[in-house]
C-alpha positions in Angstrom: 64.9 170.3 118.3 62.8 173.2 117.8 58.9 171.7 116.6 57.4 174.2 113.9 53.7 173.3 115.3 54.9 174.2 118.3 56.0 177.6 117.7 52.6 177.9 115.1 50.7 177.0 118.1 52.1 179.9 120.1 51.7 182.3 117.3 47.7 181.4 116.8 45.7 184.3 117.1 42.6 184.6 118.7 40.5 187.4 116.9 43.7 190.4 116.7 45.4 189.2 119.2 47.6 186.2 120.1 45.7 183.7 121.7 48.9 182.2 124.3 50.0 184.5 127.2 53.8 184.9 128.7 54.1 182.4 131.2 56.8 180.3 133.1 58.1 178.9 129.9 57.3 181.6 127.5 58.9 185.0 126.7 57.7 186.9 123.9 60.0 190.0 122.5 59.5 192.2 119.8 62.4 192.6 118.0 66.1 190.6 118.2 69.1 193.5 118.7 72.8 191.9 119.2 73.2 194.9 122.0 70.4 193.2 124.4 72.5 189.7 124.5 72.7 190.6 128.4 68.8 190.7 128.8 68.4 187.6 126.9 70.9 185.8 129.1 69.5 186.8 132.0 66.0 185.1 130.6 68.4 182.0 129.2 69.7 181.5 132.9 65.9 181.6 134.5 64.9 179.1 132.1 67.2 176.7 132.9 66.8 176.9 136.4 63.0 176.2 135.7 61.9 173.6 133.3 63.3 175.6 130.3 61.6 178.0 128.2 60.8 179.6 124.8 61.4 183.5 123.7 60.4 184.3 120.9 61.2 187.2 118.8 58.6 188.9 116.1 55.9 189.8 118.8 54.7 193.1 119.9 54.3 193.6 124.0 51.1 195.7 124.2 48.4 194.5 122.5 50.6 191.1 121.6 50.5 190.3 118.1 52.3 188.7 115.3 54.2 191.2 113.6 57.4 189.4 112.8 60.9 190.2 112.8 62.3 193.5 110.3 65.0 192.9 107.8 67.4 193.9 110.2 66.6 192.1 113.0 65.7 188.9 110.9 69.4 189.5 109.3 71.1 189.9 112.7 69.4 186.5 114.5 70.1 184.6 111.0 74.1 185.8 111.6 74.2 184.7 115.2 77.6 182.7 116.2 76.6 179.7 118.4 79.8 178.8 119.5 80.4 182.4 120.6 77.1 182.5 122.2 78.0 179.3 123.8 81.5 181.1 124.8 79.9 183.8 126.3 77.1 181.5 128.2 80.1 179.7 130.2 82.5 182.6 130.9 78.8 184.4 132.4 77.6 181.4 134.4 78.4 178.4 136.4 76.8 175.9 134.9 76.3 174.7 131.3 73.5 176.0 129.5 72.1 174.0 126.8 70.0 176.3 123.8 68.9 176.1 120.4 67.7 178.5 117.7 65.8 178.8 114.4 63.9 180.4 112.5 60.3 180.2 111.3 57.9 181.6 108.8 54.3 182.4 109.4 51.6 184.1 107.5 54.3 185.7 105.4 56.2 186.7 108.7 59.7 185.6 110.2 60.2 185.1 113.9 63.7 184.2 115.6 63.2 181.5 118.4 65.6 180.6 121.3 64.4 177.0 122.7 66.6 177.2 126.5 66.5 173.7 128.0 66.3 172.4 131.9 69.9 172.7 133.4 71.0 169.3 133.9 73.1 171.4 137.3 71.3 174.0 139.4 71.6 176.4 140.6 73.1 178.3 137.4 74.9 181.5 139.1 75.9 184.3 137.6 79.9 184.8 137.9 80.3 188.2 136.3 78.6 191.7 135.5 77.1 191.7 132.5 75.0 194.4 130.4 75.3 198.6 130.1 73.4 198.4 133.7 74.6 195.3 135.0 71.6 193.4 134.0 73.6 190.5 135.2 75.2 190.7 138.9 77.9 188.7 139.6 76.7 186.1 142.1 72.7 186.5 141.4 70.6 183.5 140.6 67.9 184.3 138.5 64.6 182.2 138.4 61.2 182.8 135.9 58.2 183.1 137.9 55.3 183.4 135.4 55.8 186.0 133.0 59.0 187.6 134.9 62.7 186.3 135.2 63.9 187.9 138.6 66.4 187.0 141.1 65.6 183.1 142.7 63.6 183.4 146.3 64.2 180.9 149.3 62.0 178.6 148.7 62.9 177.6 144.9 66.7 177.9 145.9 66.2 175.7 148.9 64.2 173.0 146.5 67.0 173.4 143.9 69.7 172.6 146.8 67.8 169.7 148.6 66.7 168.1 145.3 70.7 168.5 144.4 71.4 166.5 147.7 68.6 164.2 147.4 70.0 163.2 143.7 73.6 162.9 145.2 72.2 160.9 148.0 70.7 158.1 145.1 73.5 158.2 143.3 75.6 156.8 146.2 73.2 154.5 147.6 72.8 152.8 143.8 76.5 152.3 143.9 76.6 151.2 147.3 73.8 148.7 146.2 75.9 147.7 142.7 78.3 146.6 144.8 76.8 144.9 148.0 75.1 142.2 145.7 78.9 141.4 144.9 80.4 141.6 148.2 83.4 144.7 149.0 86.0 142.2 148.4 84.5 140.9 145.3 83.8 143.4 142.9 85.7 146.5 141.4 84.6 150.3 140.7 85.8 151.6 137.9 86.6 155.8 137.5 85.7 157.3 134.7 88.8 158.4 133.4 91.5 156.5 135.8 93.8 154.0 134.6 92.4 150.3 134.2 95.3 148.5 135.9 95.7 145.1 138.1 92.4 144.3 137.4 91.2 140.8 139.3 89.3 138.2 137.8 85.8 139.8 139.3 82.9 141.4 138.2 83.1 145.2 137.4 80.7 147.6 138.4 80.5 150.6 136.3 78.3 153.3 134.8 76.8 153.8 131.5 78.7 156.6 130.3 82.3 154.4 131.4 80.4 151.6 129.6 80.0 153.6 126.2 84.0 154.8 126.8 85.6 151.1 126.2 86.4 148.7 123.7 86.1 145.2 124.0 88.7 142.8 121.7 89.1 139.4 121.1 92.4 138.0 122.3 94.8 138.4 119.3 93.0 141.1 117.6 94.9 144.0 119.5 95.8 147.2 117.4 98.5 148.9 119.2 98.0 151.5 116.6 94.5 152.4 118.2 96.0 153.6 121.7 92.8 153.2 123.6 92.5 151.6 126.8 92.0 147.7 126.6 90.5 145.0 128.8 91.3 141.9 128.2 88.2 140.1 128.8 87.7 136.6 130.9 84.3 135.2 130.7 81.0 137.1 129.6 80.5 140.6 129.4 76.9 141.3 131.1 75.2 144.9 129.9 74.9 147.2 132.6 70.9 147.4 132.0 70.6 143.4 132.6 71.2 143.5 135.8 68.2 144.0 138.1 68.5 147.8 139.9 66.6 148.0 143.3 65.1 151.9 142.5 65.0 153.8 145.9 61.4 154.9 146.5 61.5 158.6 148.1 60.2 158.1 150.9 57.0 159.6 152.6 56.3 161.7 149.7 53.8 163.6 151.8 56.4 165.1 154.1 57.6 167.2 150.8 54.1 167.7 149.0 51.6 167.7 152.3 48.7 169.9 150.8 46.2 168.7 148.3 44.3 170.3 145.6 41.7 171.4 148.0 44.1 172.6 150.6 45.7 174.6 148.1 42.5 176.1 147.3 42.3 177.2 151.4 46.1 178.3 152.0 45.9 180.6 148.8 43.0 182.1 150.4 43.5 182.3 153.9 46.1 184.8 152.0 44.0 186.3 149.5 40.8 186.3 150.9 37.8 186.1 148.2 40.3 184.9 145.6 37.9 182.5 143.7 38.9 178.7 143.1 38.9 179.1 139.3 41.4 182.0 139.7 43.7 179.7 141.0 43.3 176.2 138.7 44.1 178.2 136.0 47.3 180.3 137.5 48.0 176.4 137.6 47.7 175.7 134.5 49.2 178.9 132.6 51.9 178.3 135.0 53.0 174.7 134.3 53.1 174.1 138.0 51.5 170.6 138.0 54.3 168.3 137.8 57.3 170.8 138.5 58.9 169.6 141.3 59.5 172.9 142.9 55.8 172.9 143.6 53.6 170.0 143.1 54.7 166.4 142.5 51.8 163.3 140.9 50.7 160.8 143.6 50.2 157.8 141.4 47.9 155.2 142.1 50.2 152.3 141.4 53.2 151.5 139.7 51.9 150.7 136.3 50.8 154.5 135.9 54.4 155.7 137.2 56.4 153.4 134.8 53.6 155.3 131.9 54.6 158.5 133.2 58.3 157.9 133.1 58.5 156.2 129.7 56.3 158.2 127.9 55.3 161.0 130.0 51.7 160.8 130.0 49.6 161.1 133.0 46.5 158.6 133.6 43.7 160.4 133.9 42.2 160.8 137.3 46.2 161.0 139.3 46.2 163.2 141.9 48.0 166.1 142.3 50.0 167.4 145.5 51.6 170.3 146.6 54.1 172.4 148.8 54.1 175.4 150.4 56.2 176.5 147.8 53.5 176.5 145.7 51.3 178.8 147.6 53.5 181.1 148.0 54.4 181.1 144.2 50.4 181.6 143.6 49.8 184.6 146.0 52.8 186.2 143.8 51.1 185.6 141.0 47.6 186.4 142.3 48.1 189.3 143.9 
């Protein structure tokens, strides 16, 4: 869901101006036109192979400021289709991209929004031409690097790729694990859509979304009528989440994030020489790149503050921050 203070916070001015700046997860335009779908796709695709993003429509490029939409644009966003702009989305690119929109009034002033969220699968790929001058190339990944969305370079596609493997790689070792604690012969893996035949008197080791999927009856309480797969059940049912998980700890996290905040600092200028420090804290900040894991992961003192972190997102004071070489390459870009 699209906040309202959220989108009044990005509007606030500061003296004529706005006071927020295009960054990695923000796109201002000025007006909404049906014909630049193509443009705005290409923006929706390097979102969600970022952390997702914002663009919003009503604001002027140079100086920025808060003129809103005009009657015509404000008419056309308002008549947007978003199953056809869903449509189009998955006939363009590989992957699923998930997007919102609304609109917003402020200081007597409409302004169209498109919230584009995180792709749950990266890399999103283009898979056709798109646009009057092929603003979209069939096979191009694109990728927002502060204020620009332009085609992915090595290093974020090779963090996308690993971080795909890495994710596959838990995956089977928390199945693996389900199932040791039962013994091969003892316990049964269910498929998400198979059939649930010949199945043993033995515990059953399945996912949440499988989990969700079935019905559990009381014997003589069976509704042919219903059609759904049944289980006829022999003992207790135990949740899923009840049963203790080892979590695989990534191991070494200092092989993937090996510079600190200070040898940032050195990297960035053995690249830009006499770039000053406070240059590069806030190309940090305005970029978001603490805590994207393209660039910079949290080293947390102890558990506690990790569990805080995961849960509610909120960062203890005082956690560290480390970095790759990703990220000093992203900060010369952006420096330079």
């Amino acid at each position: 869901m699209i906040e309202e203070k959220e989108i009044f916070e990005l509007l606030r001015k500061k003296g004529k101006y706005l006071f927020h700046r295009e960054g990695q997860c923000l796109e201002f335009k000025e007006q909404y036109n049906f014909a630049a779908l193509a443009d705005y796709f290409r923006d929706f695709s390097a979102f969600s192979n970022n952390r997702g993003g914002l663009l919003v429509f009503g604001v002027t490029d140079t100086p920025r400021t808060a003129t809103g939409l005009s009657q015509k644009s404000l008419e056309a966003f308002e008549k947007i289709d978003p199953e056809k702009i869903s449509g189009f989305l998955l006939n363009i690119f590989s992957s699923n991209i998930s997007w919102e929109q609304a609109v917003f009034e402020f200081g007597g002033k409409h302004f169209g929004v498109f919230k584009i969220s995180e792709a749950d699968v990266k890399p999103v790929i283009a898979k056709s031409d798109e646009g009057k001058d092929q603003t979209i190339k069939n096979g191009e990944i694109y990728y927002r690097y502060g204020e620009r969305t332009q085609k992915i370079q090595f290093a974020e596609l090779e963090s996308i790729i690993n971080r795909r493997i890495e994710q596959n790689n838990r995956d089977w070792i928390d199945h693996v694990k389900s199932i040791g604690r039962e013994g091969p012969s003892n316990a049964i893996v269910l498929k998400s859509e198979q059939s649930l035949k010949d199945v043993k008197n033995t515990p059953l080791v399945m996912s949440k979304e499988l989990a969700k999927k079935i019905k559990f009856i009381k014997e003589g309480q069976f509704d042919e009528k219903v059609g759904a797969v049944t289980l006829k059940v022999v003992g207790d049912v135990v949740p899923f989440d009840t049963v203790e998980i080892e979590k695989v700890v990534k191991e070494n996290l200092f092989k993937s994030y090996p510079l600190s905040a200070t040898d940032l600092a050195i990297e960035v200028g053995k690249k830009i020489p006499g770039v000053k420090k406070n240059s590069i804290w806030k190309a940090i900040t305005n970029n978001d790149i603490k805590g994207n894991a393209d660039y910079s992961a949290y080293n947390f003192r102890n558990r506690k503050h990790e569990e805080v972190y995961e849960k509610l997102g909120r960062i203890q004071q005082g956690t560290p921050v480390i970095y790759n070489f990703s990220s000093v390459e992203l900060l010369v870009k952006l420096l330079s």
